[in-house]
C-alpha positions as CSV (number, residue, x, y, z in Angstrom):
1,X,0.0,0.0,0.0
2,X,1.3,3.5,-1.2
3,X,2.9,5.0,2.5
4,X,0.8,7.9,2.1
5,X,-2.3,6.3,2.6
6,X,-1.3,4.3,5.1
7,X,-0.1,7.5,7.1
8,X,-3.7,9.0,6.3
9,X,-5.5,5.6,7.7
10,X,-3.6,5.6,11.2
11,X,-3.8,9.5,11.4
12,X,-7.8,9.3,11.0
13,X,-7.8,6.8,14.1
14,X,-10.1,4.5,12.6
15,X,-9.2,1.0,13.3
16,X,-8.3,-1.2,10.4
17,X,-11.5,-3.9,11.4
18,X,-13.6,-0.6,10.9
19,X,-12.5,0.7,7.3
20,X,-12.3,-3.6,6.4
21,X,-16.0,-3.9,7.6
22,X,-16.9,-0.3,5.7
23,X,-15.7,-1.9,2.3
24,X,-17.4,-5.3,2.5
25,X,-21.1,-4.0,3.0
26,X,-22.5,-5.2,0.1
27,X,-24.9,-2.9,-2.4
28,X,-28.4,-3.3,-2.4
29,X,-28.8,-2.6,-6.3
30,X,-25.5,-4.7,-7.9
31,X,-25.3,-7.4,-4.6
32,X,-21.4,-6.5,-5.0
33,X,-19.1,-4.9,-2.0
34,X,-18.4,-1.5,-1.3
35,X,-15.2,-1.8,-2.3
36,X,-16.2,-2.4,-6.3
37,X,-17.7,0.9,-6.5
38,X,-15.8,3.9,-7.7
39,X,-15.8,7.5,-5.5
40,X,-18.9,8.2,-7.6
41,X,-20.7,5.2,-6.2
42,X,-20.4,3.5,-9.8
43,X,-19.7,-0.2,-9.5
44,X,-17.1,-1.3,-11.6
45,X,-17.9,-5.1,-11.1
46,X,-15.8,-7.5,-9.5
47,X,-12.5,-10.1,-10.7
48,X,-11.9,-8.4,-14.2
49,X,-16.2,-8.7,-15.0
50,X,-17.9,-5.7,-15.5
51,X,-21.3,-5.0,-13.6
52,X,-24.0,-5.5,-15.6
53,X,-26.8,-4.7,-13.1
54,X,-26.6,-0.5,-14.5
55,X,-25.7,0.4,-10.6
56,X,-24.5,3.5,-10.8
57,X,-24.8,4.8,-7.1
58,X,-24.2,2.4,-4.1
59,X,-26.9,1.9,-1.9
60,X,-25.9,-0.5,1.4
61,X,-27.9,-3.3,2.3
């Protein structure tokens, strides 16, 4: 992981279970984790497939 991220992470005193459990909530629309979806909330799919579900904005379960 690039070192300036990893600075930002343990400056923002979040634990690391916290920011893992933030990332696998899964999307209501696409079924596929937090994680898959761009900054815009566009999921990009998951292991090199595309989402075809059209979920363009994620929405947590």
């Amino acid at each position: 992981m690039n070192n300036n991220i990893e600075s930002k992470i343990r400056e923002s005193g979040i634990p690391t279970a916290e920011i893992i459990s933030h990332f696998r909530e899964k999307c209501k629309v696409c079924g596929h984790h937090r994680i898959m979806h761009d900054e815009q909330g566009i999921c990009e799919g998951v292991m090199n497939k595309p989402c075809t579900s059209g979920c363009d904005s994620f929405v947590s379960e």
